[in-house]
Each structure stands twice: as C-alpha cells, then as structure tokens.
LORO-322134 format. One line per field, with one value per residue: residue in three letters; x negated, y, z of N, C-alpha, C in turn. Coordinates in steps of 0.001 Angstrom, whole numbers. Example, Ala and Ser with C-alpha at 12.3 -4.5 7.8 and 13.67 -1.06 7.14 Angstrom:
aa	[ALA; SER]
n.xx	[-13190; -12850]
n.yy	[-5690; -2250]
n.zz	[7800; 7080]
ca.xx	[-12300; -13670]
ca.yy	[-4500; -1060]
ca.zz	[7800; 7140]
c.xx	[-13200; -12900]
c.yy	[-3300; 30]
c.zz	[7800; 7870]
***
This chain:
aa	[UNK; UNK; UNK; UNK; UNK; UNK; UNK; UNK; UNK; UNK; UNK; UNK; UNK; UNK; UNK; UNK; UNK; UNK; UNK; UNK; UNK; UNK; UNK; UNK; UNK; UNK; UNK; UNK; UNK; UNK; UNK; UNK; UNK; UNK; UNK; UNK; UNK; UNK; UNK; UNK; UNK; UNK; UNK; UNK; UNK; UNK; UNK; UNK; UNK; UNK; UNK; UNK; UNK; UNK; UNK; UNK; UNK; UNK; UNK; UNK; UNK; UNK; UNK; UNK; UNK; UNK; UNK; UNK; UNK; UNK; UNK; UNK; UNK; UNK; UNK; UNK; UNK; UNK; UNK; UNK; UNK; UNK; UNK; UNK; UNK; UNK; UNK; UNK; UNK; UNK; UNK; UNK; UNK; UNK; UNK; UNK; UNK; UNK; UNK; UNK; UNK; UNK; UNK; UNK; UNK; UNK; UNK; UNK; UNK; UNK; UNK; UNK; UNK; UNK; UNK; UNK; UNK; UNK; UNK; UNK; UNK; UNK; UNK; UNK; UNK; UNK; UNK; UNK; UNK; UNK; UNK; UNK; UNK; UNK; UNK; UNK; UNK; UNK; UNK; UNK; UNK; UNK; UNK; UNK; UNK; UNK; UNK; UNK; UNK; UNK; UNK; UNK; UNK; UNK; UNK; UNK; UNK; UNK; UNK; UNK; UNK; UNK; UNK; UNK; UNK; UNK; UNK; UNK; UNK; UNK; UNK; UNK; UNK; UNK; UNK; UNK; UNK; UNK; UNK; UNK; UNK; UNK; UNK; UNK; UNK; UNK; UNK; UNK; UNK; UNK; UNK; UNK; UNK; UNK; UNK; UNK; UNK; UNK; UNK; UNK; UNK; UNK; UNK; UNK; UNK; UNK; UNK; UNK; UNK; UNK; UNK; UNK; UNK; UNK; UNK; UNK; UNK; UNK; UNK; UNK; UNK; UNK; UNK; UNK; UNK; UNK; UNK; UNK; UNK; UNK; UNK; UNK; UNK; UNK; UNK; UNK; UNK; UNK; UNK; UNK; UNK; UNK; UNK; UNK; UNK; UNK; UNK; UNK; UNK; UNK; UNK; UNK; UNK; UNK; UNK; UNK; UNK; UNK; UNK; UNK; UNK; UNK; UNK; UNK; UNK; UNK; UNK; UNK; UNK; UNK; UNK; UNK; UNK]
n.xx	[-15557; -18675; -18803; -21200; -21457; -20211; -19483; -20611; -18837; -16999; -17126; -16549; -14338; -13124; -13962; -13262; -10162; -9963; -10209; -7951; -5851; -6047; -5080; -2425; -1555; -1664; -482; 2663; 2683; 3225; 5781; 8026; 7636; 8895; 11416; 11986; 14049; 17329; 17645; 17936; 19511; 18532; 15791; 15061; 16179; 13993; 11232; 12010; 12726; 9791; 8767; 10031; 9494; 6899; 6865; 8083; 5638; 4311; 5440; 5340; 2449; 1943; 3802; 2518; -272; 773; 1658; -241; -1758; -248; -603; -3285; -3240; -3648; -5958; -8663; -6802; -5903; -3385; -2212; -3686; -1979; 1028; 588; 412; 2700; 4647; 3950; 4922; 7235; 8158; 7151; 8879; 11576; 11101; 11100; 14024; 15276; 14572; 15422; 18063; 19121; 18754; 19989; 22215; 22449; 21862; 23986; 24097; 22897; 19191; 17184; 15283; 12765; 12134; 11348; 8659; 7068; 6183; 4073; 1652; -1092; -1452; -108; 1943; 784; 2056; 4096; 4573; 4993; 3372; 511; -443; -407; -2186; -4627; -5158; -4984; -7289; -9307; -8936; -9692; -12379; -13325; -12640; -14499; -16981; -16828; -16661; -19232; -20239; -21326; -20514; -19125; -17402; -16509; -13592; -11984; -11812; -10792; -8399; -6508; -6884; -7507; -6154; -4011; -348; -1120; -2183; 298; 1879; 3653; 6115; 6255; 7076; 9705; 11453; 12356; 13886; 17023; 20272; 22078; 24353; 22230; 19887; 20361; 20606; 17785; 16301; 16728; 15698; 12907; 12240; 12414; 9918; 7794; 7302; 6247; 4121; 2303; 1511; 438; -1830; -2704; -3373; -5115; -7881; -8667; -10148; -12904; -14241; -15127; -17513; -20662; -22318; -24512; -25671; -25647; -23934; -21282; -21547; -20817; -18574; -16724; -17309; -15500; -12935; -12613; -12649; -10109; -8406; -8008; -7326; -4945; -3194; -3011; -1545; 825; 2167; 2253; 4360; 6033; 6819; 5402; 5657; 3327; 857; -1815; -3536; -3479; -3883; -6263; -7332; -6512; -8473; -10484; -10822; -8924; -6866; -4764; -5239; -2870; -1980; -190; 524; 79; 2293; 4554; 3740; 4230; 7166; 8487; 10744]
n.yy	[-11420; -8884; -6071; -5725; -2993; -1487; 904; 2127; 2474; 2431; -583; -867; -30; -2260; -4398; -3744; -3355; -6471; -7278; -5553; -6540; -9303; -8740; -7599; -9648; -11764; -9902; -10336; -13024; -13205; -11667; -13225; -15680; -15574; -14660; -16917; -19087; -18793; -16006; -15126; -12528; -11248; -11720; -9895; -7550; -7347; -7273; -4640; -2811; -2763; -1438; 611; 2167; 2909; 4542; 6351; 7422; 8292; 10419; 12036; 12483; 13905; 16352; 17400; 18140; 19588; 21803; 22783; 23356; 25413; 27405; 28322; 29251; 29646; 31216; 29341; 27152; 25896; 26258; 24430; 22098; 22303; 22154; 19344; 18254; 18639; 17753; 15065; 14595; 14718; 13010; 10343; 11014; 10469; 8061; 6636; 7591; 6040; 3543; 3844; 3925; 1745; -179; 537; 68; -2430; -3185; -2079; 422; 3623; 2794; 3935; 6529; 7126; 4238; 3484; 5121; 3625; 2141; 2930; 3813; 4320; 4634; 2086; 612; -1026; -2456; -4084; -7394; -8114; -6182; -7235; -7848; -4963; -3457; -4609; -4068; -1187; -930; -2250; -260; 1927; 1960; 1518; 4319; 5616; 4772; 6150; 8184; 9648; 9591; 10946; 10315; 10603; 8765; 7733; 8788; 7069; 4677; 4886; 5786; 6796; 5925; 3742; 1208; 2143; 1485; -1198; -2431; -2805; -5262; -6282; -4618; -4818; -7511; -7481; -5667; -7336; -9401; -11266; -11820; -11050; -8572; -7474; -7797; -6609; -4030; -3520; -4460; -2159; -438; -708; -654; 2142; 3266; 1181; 2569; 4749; 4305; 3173; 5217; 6776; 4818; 2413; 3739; 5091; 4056; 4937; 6683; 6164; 5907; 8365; 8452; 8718; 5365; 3242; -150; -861; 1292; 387; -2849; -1885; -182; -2364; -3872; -2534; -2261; -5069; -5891; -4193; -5101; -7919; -7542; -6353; -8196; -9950; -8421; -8134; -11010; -11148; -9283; -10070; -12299; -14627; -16735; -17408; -20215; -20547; -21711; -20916; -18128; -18175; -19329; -17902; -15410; -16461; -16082; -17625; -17204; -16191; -12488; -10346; -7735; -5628; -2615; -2940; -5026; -3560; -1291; -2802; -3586; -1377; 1200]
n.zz	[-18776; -18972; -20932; -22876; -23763; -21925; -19947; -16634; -14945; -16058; -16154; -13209; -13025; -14016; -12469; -9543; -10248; -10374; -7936; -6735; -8081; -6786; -4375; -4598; -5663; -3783; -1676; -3242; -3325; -709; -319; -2129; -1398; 881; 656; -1070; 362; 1894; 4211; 8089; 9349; 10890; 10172; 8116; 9682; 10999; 9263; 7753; 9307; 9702; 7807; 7552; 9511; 8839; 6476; 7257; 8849; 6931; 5788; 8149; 8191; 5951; 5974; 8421; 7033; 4548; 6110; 7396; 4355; 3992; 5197; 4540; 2054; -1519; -594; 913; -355; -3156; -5355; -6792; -5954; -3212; -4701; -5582; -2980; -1761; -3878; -3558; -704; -1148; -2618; -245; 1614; 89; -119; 2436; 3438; 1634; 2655; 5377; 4457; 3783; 5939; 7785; 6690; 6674; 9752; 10440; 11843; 12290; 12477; 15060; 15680; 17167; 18002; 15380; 15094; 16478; 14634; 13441; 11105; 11647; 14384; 15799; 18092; 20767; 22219; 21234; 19823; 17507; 15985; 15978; 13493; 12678; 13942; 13734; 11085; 11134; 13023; 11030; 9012; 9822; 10725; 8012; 7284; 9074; 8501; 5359; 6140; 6461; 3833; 1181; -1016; -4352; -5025; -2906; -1909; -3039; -2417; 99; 2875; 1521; -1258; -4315; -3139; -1516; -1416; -1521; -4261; -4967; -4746; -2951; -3086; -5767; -5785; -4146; -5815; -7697; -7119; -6563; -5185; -2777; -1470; 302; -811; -3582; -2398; -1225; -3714; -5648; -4293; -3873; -6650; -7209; -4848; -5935; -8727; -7535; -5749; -7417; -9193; -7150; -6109; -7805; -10196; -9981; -10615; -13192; -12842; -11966; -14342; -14944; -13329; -12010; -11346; -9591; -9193; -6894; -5375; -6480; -5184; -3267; -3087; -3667; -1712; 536; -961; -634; 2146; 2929; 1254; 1986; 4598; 4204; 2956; 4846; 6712; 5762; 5290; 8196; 8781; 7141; 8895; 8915; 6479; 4377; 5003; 7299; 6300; 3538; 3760; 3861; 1696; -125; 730; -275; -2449; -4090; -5911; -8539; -10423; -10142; -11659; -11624; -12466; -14799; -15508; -15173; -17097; -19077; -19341; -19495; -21503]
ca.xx	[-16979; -18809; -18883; -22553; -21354; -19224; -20433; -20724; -17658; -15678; -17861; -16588; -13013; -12731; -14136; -12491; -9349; -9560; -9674; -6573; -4882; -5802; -4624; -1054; -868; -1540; 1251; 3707; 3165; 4063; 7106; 8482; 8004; 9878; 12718; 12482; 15214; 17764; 16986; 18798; 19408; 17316; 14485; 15299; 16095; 12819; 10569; 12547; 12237; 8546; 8432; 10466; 8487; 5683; 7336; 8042; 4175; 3399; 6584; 4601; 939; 1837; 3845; 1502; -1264; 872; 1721; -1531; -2506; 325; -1563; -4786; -2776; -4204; -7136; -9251; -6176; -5717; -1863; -2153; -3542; -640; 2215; 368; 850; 4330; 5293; 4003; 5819; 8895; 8105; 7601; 9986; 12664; 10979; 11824; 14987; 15729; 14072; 15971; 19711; 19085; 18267; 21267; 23714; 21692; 22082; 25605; 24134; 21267; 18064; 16706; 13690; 11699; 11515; 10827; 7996; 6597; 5149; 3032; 943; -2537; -1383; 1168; 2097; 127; 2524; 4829; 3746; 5229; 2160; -475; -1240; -424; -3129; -5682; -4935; -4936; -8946; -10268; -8962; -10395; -13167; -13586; -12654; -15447; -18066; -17334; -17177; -20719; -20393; -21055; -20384; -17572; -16488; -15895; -12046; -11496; -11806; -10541; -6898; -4914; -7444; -6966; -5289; -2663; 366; -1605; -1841; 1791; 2793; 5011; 6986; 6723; 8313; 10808; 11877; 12546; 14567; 18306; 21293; 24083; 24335; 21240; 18890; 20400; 20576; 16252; 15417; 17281; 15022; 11423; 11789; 11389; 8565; 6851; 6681; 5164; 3413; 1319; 694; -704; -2744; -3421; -3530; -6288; -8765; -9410; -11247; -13206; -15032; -15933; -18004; -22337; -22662; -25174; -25287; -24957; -22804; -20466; -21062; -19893; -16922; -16288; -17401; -14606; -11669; -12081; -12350; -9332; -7345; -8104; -6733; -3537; -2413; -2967; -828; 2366; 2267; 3069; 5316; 7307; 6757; 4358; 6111; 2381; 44; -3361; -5057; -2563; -4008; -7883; -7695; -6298; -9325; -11658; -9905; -8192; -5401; -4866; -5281; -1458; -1989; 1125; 475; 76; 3161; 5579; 3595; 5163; 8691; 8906; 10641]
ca.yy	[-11221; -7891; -5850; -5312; -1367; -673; 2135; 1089; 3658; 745; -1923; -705; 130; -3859; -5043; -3067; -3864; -7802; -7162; -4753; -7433; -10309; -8059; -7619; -10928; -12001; -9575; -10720; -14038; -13424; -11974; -14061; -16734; -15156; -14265; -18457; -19157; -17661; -16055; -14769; -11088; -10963; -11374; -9032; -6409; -7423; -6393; -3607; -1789; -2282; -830; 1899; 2889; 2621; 5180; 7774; 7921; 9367; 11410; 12857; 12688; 14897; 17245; 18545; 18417; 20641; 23276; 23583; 23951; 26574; 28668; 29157; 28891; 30881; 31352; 28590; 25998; 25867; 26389; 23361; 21219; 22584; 21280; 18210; 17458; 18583; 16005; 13260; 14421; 14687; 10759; 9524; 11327; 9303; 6345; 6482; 7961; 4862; 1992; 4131; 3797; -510; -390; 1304; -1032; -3801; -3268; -1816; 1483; 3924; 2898; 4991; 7423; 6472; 2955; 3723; 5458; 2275; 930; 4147; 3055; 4657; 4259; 634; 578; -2397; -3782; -4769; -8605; -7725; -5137; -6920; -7429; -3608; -3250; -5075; -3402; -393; -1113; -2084; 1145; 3352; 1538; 1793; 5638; 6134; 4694; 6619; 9821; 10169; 9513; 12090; 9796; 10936; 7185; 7625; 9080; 6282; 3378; 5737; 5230; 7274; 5828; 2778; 627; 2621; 564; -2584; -3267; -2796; -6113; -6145; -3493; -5353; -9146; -6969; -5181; -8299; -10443; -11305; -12588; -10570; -6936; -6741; -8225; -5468; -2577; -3603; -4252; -1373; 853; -1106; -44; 3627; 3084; 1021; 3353; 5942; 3632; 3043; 6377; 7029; 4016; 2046; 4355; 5958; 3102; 5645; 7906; 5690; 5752; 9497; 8660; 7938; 4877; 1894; -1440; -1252; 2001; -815; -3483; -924; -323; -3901; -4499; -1572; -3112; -6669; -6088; -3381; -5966; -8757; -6702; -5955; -8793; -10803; -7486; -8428; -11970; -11151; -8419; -11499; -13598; -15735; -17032; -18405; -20613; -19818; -22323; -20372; -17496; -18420; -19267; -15990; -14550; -16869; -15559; -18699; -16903; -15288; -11760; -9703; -6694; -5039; -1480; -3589; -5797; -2713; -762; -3477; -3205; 6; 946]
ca.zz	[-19068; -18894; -22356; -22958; -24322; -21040; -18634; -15254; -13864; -16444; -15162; -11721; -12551; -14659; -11422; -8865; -10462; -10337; -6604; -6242; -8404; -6232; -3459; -5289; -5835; -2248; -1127; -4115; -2675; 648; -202; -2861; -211; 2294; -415; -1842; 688; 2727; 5521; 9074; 8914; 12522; 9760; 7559; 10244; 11440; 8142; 7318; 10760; 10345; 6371; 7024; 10308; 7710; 5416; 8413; 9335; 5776; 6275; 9378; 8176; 4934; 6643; 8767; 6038; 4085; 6959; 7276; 3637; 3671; 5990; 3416; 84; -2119; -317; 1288; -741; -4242; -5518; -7660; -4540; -2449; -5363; -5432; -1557; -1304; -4663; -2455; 371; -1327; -2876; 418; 2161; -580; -88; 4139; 3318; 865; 3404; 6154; 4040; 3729; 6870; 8588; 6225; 7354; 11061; 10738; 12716; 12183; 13953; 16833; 15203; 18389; 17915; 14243; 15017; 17147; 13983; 13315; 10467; 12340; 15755; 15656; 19258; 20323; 22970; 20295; 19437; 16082; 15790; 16314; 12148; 11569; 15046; 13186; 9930; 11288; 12511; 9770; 8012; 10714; 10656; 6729; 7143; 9922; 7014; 4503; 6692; 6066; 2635; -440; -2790; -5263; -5496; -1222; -1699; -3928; -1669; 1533; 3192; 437; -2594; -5215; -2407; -1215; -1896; -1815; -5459; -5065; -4671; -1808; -3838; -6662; -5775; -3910; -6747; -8763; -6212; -6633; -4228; -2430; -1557; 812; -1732; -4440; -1905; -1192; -5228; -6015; -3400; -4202; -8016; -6829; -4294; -6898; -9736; -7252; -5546; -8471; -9492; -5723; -5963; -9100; -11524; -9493; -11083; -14251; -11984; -11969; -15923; -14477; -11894; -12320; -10187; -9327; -8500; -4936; -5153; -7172; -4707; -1671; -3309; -3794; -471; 903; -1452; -452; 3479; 3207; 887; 2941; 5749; 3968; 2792; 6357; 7596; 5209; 6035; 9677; 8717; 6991; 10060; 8701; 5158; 4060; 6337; 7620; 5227; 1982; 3395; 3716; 417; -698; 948; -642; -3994; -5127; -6381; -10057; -10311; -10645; -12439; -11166; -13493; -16503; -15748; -15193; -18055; -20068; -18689; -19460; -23022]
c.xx	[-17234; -19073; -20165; -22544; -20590; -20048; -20161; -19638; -16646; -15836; -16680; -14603; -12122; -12465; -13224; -10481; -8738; -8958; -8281; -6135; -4652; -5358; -3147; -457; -900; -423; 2266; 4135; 4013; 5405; 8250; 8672; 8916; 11719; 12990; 13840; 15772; 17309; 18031; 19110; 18522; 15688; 14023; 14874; 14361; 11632; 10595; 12440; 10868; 8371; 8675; 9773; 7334; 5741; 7564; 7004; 3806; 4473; 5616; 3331; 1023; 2401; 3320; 503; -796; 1433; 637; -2843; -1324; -458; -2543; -4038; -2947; -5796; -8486; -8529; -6152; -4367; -1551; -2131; -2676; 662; 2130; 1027; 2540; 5631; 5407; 4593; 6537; 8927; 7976; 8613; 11588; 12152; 11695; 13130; 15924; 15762; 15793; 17674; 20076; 19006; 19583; 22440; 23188; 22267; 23679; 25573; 22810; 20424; 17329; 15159; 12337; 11216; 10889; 8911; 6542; 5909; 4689; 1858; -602; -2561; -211; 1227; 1961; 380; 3792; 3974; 4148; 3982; 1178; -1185; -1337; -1798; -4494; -6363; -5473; -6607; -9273; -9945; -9915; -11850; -14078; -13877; -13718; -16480; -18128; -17125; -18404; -21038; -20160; -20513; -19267; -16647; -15753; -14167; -11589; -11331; -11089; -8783; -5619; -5854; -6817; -6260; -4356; -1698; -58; -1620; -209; 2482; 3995; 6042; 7453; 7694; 9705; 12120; 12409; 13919; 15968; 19168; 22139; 23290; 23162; 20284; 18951; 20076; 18459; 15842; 15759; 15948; 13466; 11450; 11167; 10255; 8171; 6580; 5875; 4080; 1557; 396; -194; -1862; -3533; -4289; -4750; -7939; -9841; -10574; -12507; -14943; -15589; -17014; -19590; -21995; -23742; -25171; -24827; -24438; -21420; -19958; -20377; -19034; -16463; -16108; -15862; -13301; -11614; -11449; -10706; -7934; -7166; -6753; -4798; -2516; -2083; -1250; 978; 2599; 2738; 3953; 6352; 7666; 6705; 4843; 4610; 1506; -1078; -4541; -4469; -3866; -6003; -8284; -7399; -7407; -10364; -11673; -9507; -6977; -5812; -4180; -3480; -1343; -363; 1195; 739; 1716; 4378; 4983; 4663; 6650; 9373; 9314; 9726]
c.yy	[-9739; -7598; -5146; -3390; -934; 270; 1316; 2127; 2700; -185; -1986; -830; -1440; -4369; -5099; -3572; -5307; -8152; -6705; -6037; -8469; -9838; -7986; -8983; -12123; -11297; -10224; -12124; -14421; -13259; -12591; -15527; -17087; -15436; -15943; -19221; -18429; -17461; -15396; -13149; -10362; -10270; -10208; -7642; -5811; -6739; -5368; -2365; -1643; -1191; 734; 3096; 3708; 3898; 6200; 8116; 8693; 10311; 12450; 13722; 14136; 16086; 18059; 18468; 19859; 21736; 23384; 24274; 25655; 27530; 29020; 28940; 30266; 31469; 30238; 27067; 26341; 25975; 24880; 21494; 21135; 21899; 20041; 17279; 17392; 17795; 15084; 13362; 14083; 13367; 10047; 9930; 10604; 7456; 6093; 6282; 6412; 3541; 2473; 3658; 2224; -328; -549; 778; -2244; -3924; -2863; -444; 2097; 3504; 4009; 5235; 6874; 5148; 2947; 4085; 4623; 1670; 2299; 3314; 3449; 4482; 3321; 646; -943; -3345; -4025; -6123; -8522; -6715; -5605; -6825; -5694; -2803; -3591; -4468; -1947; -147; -1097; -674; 2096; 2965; 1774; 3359; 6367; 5570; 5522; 8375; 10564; 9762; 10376; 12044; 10675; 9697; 6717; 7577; 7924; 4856; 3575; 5142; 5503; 6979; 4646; 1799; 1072; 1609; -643; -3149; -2841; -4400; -6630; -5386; -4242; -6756; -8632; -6724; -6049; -9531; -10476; -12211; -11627; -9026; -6675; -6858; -6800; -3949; -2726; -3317; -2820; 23; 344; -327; 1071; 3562; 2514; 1659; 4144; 5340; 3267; 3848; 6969; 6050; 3140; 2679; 5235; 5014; 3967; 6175; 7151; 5679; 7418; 9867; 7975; 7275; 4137; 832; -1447; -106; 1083; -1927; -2990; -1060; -1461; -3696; -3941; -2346; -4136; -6140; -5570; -4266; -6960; -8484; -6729; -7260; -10009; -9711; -7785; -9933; -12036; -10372; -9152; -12597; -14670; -16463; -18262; -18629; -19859; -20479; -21648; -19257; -17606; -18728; -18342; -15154; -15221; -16670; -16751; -18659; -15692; -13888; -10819; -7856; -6111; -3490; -1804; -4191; -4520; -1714; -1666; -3899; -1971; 203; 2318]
c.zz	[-19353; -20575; -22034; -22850; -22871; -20054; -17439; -14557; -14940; -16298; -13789; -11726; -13226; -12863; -9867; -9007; -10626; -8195; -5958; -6627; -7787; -4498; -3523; -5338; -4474; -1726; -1612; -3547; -1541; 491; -758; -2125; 605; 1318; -677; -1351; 1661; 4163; 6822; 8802; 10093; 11612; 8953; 7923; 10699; 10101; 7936; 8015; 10548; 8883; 6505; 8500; 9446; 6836; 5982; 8244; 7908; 5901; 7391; 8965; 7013; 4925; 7388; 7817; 4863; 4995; 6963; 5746; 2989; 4212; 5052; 2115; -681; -1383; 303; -29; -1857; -4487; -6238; -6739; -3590; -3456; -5324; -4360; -1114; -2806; -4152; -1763; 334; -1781; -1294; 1255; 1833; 82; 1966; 3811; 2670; 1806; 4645; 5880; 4531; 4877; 7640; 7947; 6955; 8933; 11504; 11820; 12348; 13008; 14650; 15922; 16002; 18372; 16273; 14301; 15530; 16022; 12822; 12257; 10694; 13875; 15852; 16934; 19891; 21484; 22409; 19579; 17968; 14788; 15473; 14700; 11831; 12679; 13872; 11867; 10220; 11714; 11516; 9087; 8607; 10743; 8862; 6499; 7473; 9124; 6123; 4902; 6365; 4986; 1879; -1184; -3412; -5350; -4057; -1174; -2375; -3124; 18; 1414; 1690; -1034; -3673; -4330; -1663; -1812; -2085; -2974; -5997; -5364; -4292; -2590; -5308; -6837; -5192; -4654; -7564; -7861; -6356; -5324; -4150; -2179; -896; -157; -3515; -4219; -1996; -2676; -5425; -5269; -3923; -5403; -7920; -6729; -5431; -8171; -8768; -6704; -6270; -8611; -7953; -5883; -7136; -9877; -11493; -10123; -12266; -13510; -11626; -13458; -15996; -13782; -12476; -11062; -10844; -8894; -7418; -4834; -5299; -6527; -3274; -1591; -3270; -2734; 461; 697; -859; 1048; 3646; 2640; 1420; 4285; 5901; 3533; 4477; 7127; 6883; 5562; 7433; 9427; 8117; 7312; 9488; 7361; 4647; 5509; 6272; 6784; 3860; 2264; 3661; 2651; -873; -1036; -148; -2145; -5146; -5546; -7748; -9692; -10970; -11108; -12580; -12257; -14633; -17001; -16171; -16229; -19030; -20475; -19310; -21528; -23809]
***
C-alpha cells in the first residue's frame, strides 16, 4: 500500500521495483527448473554457449565506447565518466572470461570466438533456431530504445538497455549462484556469485535514482509500461535459453503477474555479513 507521505520518485521506485522483482523471479524460476533435475551436458553446453556469447557483446559494445571516450577525455568526456566505463569493462570482461573458463571445462576444448559471437546480444544471428528468443528480445529492446530516443525525460536512461533491468532483476544469476551437485554445478555457482554482485550494482541498485527524479502519473505509468514489456521480454528469452524448462501456460501466467515478487538486492543485502 502506497505511504500517503512518499514522493512520487519513491512511489515510482516501490513500484518499479515490484516489477524488476517479478522479473527476477520469473528468471529464478526458469532456472531453478532447469537445475530440479539432472540434465545432459548437450544442455548445459547449450545455455552456456549462449550466456557467454552474451557476455562477449558487452565485452565489444564497451570497448569501443571507451576508445572513443578516450579520444575527448578531458575535453568533450569527463575523467570520472571515462573510470566509470572502463570499471564496467573490466566487470564484464571477468564475467566472459569466467562463463568462457566453465565453458571450455565443460566442452573439454575452448569454443570458437566466431560461433560465440553468433549469439550477439543486439544482433543474435537469426538463422540459429536457438536465437529466435534472443531475436525477439533483441526487438523489443530496439524497439524500447527507438522510443525513448526522443525522450528528455531524466527517468529515459533508467528504463533504456543499460538502466534498472540490466541483469534482469538478476535472477538468472541469482538461482545459479545457489545451486549444488558435482563439479560443473560448483565451477557455474562459483562464477554467478561474481556476475551477481555486479550485476546488481549495474542494474538494481539503479532504482534510488529514482527518489531524484520530479515525475507524474503517466511519466510513472511509461516507465511501468517500459519495465513490464522489456521484463516480459526477458524472461520469455531465458526460458528458451533453458530449452523451455517452464510451459507456455507457467509462462502466461508469469506475464499476467501471478508470481511473488523476488527482491534479489534485498535477499543478497541480507547474505552479506
């Protein structure tokens, strides 16, 4: 229930945040599913190839973002904005590096960069039938992006590709992280923990920014509107990426939000000593 005294930028970031969570907890499902019993290592290889594709493309995207804010640094770039980009780099650059290690025990050989790159998380190469959720996914984002292109707002970056849904809630990261069995299941938790602390801080934790911001109702229901479609999106896109684990009526009722909200920040705030 809303607190009569709350501003509407904590209105927005209460609200906002029931969504991520039922976003988190739609991923968590899927893969806790997948994980409930054993599985081939075909499937495995299969996920893992697409994650750590997944984990290249920001490898790529933030690399050239920071050659090019090397070129104006100090003048057009800020020095502060430049450390920023090349922290993240160096976080996802581990996180590849990490998916990439499991990977290459997994298969018993490194995989081929080139086919890696096949599941391009803005361009998924879309005669892979394995693709077509990260295809679909990959619309709606561009589609979301090309909206708020012509948006002023301040609350725009916040709902955009790298805003409060980055990491999806962090679910996927999070049931990962928690999972037990034999050495592949330790080498994976062992690598999620990472990703999901940073995870967070890329995406959750971005919610404050939130109790800064003058909005209005229908600035409020935008954003909504933004989160759902984009979480919607994402959790349909891990579901195929764990070849199908929940059905199509699990996940219609996902959408229709008949699932309790997983506050993934809160849980691992509380983890923490």
């Amino acid at each position: 229930m809303a607190d009569s005294r709350e501003t509407m930028g904590e209105r927005a970031a209460r609200e906002v945040g029931v969504l991520l969570g039922k976003c988190a907890a739609g991923e968590a499902e899927v893969a806790a599913t997948y994980f409930s019993r054993p599985r081939p290592r075909e499937d495995h290889v299969r996920f893992l190839t697409q994650q750590t594709g997944r984990e290249l493309t920001r490898v790529f995207q933030l690399g050239g973002l920071l050659a090019n804010q090397l070129a104006g640094l100090g003048v057009t770039v800020d020095r502060h904005t430049y450390l920023e980009t090349l922290e993240k780099l160096h976080e996802e650059t581990n996180h590849y590096v990490m998916c990439h290690d499991v990977l290459a025990w997994l298969m018993g050989e490194p995989p081929f960069i080139g086919e890696l790159r096949r599941y391009d998380i803005f361009n998924p190469d879309p005669t892979l039938p394995e693709n077509d959720a990260s295809v679909q996914l990959s619309r709606e984002k561009k589609a979301i992006e090309d909206e708020l292109a012509a948006e002023a707002a301040p609350w725009a970056a916040l709902v955009g590709d790298e805003g409060v849904l980055e990491g999806g809630g962090s679910g996927t990261f999070f049931a990962c992280s928690r999972i037990e069995g034999g050495e592949f299941e330790g080498r994976l938790a062992a690598a999620m923990k990472v990703v999901l602390d940073d995870e967070l801080r890329h995406g959750a934790d971005q919610l404050e920014r939130f109790h800064d911001i003058e909005l209005t109702e229908e600035d409020l229901e935008r954003i909504k509107g933004y989160v759902k479609r984009h979480g919607d999106a994402r959790v349909r896109f891990r579901n195929a990426q764990f070849n199908y684990p929940l059905s199509e009526e699990r996940m219609r009722e996902i959408e229709a939000g008949q699932i309790e909200p997983l506050y993934v920040w809160e849980e691992v705030a509380r983890s923490r000593p």
